[in-house]
N, C-alpha and C positions, 0 to 999 in steps of 0.2 A: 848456881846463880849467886852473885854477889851483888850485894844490898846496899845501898849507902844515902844517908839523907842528904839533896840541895836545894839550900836554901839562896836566893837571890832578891838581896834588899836593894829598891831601888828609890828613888828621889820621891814617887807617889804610892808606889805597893810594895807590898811585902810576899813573894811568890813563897812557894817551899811541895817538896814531894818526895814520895820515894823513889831510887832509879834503882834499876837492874842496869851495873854501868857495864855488866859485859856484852848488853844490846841497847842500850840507850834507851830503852823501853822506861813506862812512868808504870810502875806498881803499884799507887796509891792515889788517890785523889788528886788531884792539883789544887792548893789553898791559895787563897789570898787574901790581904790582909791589908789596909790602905797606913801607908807610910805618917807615922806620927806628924802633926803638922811642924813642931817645933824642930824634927829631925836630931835631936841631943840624944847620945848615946845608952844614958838609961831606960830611953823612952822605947828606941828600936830594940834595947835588947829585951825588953819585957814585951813587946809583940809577936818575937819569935817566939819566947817561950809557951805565948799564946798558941800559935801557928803550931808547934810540936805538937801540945796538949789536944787541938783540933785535928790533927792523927791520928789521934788515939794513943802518942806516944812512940817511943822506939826504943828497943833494947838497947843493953849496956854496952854492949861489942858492934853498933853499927856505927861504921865511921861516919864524920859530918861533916858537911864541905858549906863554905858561906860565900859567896862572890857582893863585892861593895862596888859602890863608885868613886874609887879614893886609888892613889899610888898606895900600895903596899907595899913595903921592905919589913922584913921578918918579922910578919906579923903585928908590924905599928903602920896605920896610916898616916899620909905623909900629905893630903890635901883631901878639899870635900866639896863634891858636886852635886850639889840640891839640895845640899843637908846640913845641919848647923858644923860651924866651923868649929866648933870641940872636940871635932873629930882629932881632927888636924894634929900630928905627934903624939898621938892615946895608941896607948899599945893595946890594940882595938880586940887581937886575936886573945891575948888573956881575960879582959875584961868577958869575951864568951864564954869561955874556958869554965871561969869561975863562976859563970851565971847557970850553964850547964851541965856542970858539974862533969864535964869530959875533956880530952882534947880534942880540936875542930882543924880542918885546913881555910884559912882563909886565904885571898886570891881578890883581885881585881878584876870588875864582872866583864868588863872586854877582854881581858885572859879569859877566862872561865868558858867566855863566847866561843872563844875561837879552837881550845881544845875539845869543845865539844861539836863542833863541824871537824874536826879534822878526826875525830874517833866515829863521827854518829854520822854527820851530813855532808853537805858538800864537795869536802876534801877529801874525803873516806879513800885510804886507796892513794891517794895525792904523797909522794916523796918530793923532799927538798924543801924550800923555803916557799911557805904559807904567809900572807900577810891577809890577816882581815880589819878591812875598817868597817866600825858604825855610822851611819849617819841619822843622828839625831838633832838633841840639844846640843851637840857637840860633836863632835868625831872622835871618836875612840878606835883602838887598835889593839890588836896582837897580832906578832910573829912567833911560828911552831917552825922550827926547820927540824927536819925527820920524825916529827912526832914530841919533841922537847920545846917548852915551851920557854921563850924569851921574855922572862916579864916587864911588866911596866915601860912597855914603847911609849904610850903619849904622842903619837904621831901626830895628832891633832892640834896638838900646839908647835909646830913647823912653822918656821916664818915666811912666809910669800909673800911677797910683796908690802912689806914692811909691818905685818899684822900676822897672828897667827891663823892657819888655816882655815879654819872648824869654824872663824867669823865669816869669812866669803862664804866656804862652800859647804857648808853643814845644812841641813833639812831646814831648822831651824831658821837660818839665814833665807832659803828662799823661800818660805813663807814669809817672815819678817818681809824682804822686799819685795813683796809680787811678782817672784822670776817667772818666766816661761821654763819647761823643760829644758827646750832649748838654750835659751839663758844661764839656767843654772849648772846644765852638762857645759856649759865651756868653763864653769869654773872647773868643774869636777874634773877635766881634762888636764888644767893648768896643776890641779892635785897629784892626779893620778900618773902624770906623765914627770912629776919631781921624785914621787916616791921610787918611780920605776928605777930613775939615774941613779938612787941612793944605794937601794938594797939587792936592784933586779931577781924579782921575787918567782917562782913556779907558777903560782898562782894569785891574784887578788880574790877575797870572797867581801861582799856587801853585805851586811847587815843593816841591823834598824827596822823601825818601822815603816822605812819607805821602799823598801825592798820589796813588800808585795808588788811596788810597780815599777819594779826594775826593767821592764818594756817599754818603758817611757825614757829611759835614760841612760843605760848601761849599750844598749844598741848604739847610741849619739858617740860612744869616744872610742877615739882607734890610737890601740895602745900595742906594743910588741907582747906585751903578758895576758895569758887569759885572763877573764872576768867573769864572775858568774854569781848569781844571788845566794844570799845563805838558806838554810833549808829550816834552821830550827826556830825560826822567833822567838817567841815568849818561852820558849822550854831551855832555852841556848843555856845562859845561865845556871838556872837549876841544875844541867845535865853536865854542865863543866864542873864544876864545884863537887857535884857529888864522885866525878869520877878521879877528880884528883885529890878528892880525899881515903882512896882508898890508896894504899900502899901496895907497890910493883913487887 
């Protein structure tokens, strides 16, 4: 069995657990830890070190995976969503580093999402081109084609009709406007049916928190690619992170 801490900090919590990433299994408690209000980076990084310590801790040789809500490139985030914009060019993965006293894999938690549907849930089994979107606050994405993952898509910021996506058709937006299911499946359509032209993908997998009620809406669009809800929710995260911190 192979061990690995993930941690996934997000705009209001702070999630973290052990995985066994060779079954996607949670070996430790599942913590959580509510997200700094001012979201400034000395602030999250002294919560995790909370969050370890409420483990009980983890040996020296377990590798650690952190999934954020930011574009990552080599380990500097490159924008910040729900969180103070200090992020923004902090070469985010050292400043862990040095706060934990190890090296860490850091990762964008829509990547993170989506290799861990494509190892643990949904896509298990799935070759080819994976594209998973979030809908939440926003729409987020990742693309895994064969198990490799593509980072930092940003699909949610796509221009449609002169704005980007994630404002029409993100979860977010049809609360804001009072949509019907039905209302908001035709944006979801006008989404889902651009993304297809771009990348034409194996599979679409859904995420979010509104994917529990993906029978309200995933039924509504008729699209040439499957579609089908993601399986992990709230563990997505944690299980990406931890698993692409281990080394192949």
């Amino acid at each position: 069995m192979t061990q690995a801490l993930g941690i996934d900090i997000g705009g209001t919590g702070i999630k973290g657990a052990i995985v066994d990433t060779d079954t996607g299994k949670l070996v430790s408690e599942r913590m959580k830890i509510a997200t700094p209000k001012s979201g400034k980076p000395d602030a999250i990084v002294k919560v995790v070190i909370e969050l370890i310590e409420k483990l009980g801790g983890i040996p020296e040789s377990m590798p650690v995976g952190v999934c954020f809500p930011a574009i990552v490139r080599n380990g500097k985030t490159m924008s910040a969503a729900n969180i103070s914009k200090e992020w923004i060019g902090l070469e985010a993965e050292t400043l862990f580093e040095k706060a934990l006293g190890r090296d860490i894999h850091f990762v964008n938690d829509a990547d993170a999402a989506g290799v861990a549907e494509v190892r643990y849930g949904a896509a298990k089994g799935v070759s080819g081109l994976i594209l998973l979107t979030t809908l939440g606050t926003g729409i987020g994405s990742a693309l895994i084609y064969n198990g490799t993952l593509v980072p930092n898509s940003e699909l949610g910021h796509l221009t449609i009709g002169r704005r980007d996506a994630e404002k029409g058709a993100s979860f977010s937006a049809k609360e804001r406007q009072r949509l019907s299911w039905k209302a908001w499946a035709k944006r979801l359509q006008r989404y889902y049916t651009h993304l297809e032209l771009l990348f034409s993908p194996d599979l679409f997998l859904v995420g979010g928190g509104v994917s529990k009620s993906y029978e309200k809406f995933l039924p509504l669009l008729k699209l040439k690619t499957p579609i089908v809800p993601a399986k992990l929710r709230n563990n997505a995260g944690i299980l990406g992170a931890a698993a692409l911190a281990v080394k192949e």
